[in-house]
ChimeraX commands (.cxc) that place a marker at each C-alpha (Angstrom):
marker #1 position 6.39,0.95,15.56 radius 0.5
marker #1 position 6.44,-0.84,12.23 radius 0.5
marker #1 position 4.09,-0.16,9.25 radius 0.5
marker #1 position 3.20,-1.36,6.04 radius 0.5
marker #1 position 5.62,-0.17,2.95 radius 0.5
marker #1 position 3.90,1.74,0.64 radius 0.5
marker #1 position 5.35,1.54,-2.81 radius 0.5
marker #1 position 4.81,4.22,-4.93 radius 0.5
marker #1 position 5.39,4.45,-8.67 radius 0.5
marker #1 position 4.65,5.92,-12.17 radius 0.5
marker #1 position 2.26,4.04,-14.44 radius 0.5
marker #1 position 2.91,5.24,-18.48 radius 0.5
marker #1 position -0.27,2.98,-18.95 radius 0.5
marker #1 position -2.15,5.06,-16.41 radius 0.5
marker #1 position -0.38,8.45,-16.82 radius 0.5
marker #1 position -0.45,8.88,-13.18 radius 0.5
marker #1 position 1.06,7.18,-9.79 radius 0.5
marker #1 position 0.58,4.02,-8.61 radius 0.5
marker #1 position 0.61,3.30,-5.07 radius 0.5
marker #1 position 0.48,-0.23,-3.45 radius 0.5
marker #1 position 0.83,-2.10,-0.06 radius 0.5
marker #1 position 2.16,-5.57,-0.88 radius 0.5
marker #1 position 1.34,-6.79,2.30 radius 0.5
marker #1 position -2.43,-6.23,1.93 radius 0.5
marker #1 position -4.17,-8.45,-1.11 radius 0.5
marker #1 position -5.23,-6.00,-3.69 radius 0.5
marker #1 position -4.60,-2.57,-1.23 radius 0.5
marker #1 position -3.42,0.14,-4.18 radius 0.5
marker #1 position -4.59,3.32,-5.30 radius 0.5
marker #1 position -3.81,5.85,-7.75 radius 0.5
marker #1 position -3.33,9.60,-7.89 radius 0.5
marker #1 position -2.31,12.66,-10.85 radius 0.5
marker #1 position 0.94,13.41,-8.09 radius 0.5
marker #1 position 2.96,11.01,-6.20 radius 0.5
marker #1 position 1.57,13.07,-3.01 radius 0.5
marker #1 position -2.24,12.29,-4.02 radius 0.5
marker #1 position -1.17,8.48,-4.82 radius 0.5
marker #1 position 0.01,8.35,-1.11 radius 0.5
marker #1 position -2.93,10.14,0.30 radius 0.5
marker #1 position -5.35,7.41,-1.36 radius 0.5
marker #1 position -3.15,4.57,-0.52 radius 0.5
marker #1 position -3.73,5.48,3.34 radius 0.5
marker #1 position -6.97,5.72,2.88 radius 0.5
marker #1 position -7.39,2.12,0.85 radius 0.5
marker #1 position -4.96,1.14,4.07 radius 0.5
marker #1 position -7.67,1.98,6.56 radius 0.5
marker #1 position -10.75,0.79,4.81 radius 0.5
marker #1 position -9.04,-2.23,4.10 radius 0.5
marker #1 position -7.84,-3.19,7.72 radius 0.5
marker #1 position -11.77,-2.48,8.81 radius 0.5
marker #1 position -13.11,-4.54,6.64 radius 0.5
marker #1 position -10.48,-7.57,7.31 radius 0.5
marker #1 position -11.83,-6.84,11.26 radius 0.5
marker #1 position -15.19,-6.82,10.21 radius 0.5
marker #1 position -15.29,-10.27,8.68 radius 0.5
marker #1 position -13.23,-11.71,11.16 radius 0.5
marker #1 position -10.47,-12.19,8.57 radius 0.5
marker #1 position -6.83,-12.27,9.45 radius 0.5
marker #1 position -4.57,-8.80,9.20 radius 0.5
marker #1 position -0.84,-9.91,8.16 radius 0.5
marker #1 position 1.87,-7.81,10.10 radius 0.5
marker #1 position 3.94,-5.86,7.84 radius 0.5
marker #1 position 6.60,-7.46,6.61 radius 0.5
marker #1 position 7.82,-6.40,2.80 radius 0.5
marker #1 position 10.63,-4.48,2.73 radius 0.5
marker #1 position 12.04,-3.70,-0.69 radius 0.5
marker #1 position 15.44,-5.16,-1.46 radius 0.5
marker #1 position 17.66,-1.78,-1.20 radius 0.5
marker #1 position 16.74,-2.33,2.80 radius 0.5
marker #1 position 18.34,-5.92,3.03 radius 0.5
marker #1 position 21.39,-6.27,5.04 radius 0.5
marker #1 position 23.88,-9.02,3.24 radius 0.5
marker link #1:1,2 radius 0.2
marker link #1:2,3 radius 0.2
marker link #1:3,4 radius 0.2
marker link #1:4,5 radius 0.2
marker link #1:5,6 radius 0.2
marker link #1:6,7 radius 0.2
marker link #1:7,8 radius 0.2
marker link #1:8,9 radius 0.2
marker link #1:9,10 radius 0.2
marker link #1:10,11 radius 0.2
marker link #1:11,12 radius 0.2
marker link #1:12,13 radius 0.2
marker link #1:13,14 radius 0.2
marker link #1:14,15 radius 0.2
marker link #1:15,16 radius 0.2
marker link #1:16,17 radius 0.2
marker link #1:17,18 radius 0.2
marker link #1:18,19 radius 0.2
marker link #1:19,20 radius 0.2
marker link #1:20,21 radius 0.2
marker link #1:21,22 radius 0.2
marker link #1:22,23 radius 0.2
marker link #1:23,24 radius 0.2
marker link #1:24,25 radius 0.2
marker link #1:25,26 radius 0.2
marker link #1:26,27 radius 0.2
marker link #1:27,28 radius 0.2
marker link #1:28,29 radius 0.2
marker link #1:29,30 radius 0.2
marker link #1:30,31 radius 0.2
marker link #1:31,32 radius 0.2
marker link #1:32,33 radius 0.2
marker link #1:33,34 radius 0.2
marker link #1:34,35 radius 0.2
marker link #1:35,36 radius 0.2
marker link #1:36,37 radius 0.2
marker link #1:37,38 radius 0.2
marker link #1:38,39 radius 0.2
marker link #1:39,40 radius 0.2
marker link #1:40,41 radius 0.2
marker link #1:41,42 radius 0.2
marker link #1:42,43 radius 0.2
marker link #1:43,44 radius 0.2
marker link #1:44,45 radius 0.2
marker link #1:45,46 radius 0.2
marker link #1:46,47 radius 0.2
marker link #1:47,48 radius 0.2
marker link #1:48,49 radius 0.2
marker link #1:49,50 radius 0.2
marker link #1:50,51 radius 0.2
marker link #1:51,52 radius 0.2
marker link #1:52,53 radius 0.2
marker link #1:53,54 radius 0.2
marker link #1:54,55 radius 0.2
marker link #1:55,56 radius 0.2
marker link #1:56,57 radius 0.2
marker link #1:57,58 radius 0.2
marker link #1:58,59 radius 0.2
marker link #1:59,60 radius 0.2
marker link #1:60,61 radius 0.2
marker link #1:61,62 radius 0.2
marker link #1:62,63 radius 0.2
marker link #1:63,64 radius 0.2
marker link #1:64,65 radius 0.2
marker link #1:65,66 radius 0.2
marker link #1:66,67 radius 0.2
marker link #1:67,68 radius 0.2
marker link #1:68,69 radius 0.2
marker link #1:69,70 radius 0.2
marker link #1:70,71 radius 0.2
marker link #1:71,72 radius 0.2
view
């Protein structure tokens, strides 16, 4: 089964971890560990995929795969 890529990274602006779903609009979260980051970002993945079902609006398939996974 495929899922969305979560991309996780540290924010000097932030002091603290970024994490984000470039397949969902605006899905990111942030947490004080890389672990915590994650934990919120599946939660912002949930509530945002409800919501999309909710109002009827389309859910894109996941797609994004960083660039270190392309095959040349």
């Amino acid at each position: 089964m495929s899922d969305y890529h979560i991309n996780i990274f540290y924010s000097d602006e932030d002091h603290g971890y970024i994490a984000d779903i470039p397949d969902l609009e605006a899905c990111s979260a942030f947490g004080e560990t890389p672990e915590d980051a994650l934990r919120e970002a599946l939660m912002a993945k949930k509530l945002w995929l409800e919501a999309a079902l909710a109002e009827g609006k389309p859910v894109p398939s996941p797609k994004y795969r960083p660039a270190i996974y392309e095959v040349a």
